[in-house]
C-alpha positions in Angstrom: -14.5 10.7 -1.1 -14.3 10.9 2.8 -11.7 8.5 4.5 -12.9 6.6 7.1 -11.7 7.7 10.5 -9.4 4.7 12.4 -8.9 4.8 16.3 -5.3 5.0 16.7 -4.6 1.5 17.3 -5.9 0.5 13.4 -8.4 -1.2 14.2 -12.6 -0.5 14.2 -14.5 -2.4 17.0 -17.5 -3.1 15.2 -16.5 -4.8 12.0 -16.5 -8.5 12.1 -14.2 -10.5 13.6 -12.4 -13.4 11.5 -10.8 -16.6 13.5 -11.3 -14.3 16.8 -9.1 -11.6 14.7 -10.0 -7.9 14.4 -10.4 -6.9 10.7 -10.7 -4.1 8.9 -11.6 -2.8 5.7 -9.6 -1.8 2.7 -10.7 2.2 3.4 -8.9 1.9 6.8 -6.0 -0.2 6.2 -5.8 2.9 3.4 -6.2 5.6 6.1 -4.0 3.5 8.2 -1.1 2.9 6.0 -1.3 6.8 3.8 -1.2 4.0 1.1 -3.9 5.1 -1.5 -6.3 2.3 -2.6 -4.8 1.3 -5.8 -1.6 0.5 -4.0 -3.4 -1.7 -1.5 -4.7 -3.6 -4.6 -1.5 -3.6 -6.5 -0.1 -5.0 -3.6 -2.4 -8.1 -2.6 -2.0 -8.4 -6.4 1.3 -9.3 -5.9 0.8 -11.1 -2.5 2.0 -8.8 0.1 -1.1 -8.6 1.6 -3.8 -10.7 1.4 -8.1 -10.4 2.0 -10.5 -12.6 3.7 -14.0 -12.7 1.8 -16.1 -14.0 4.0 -19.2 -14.7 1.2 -17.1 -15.5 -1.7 -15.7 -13.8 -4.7 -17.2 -10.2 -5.5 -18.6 -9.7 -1.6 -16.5 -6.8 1.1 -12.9 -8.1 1.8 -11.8 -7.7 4.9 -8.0 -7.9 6.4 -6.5 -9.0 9.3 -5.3 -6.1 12.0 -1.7 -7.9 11.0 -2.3 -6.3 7.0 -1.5 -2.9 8.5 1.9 -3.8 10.1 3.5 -6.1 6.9 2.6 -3.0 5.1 4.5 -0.8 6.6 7.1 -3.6 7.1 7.0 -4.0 3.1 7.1 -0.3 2.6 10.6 0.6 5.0 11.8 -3.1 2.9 11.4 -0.7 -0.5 12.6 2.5 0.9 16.0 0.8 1.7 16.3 -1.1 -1.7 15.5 1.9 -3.6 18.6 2.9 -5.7 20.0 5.8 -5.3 19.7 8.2 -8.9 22.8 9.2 -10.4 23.2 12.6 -11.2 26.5 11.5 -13.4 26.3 12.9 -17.2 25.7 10.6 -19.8 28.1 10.0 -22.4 27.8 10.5 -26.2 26.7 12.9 -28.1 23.6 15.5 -26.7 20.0 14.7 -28.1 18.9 17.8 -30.3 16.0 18.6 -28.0 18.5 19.1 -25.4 21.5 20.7 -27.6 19.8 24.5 -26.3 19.8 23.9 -22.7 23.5 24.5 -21.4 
């Protein structure tokens, strides 16, 4: 599947314009973002971002230019909150599996 190309400012002249707004669709807020497309939709899932369906429920959504930047926003949030992995050793007793490896 080909990615849509995006200008470098995000945002495609030609698509439709919502309350005088730029828009764009989920492909380039995609090739925007490096998010893939399931992320975009796990994310308006949870709210972070959220479409505009101009003829209802099951026609093209379309996102606001401002989508691209609370992604990112959303993503640097995670990457600070991330905990950090422990490479401390467990205690108790080995698991068999794991009784070879030394």
């Amino acid at each position: 599947m080909n990615k849509p190309e995006v200008p470098e400012d995000g945002v495609r002249e030609d698509l439709s314009e919502t309350h005088g707004r730029p828009c764009l669709t989920i492909g380039e807020v995609a090739a925007a973002t490096t998010f893939s497309l399931s992320t975009i939709e796990r994310l308006i899932r949870r709210g972070v971002i959220s479409p505009v369906q101009l003829g209802g429920k099951g026609h093209r959504r379309i996102f606001p230019a401002e989508a691209i930047e609370r992604l990112l926003r959303h993503r640097e949030a995670a990457q600070r909150s991330t905990p950090t992995v422990s490479t401390k050793t467990l205690r108790g007793p080995r698991p068999k599996w794991n009784k070879s490896r030394r």
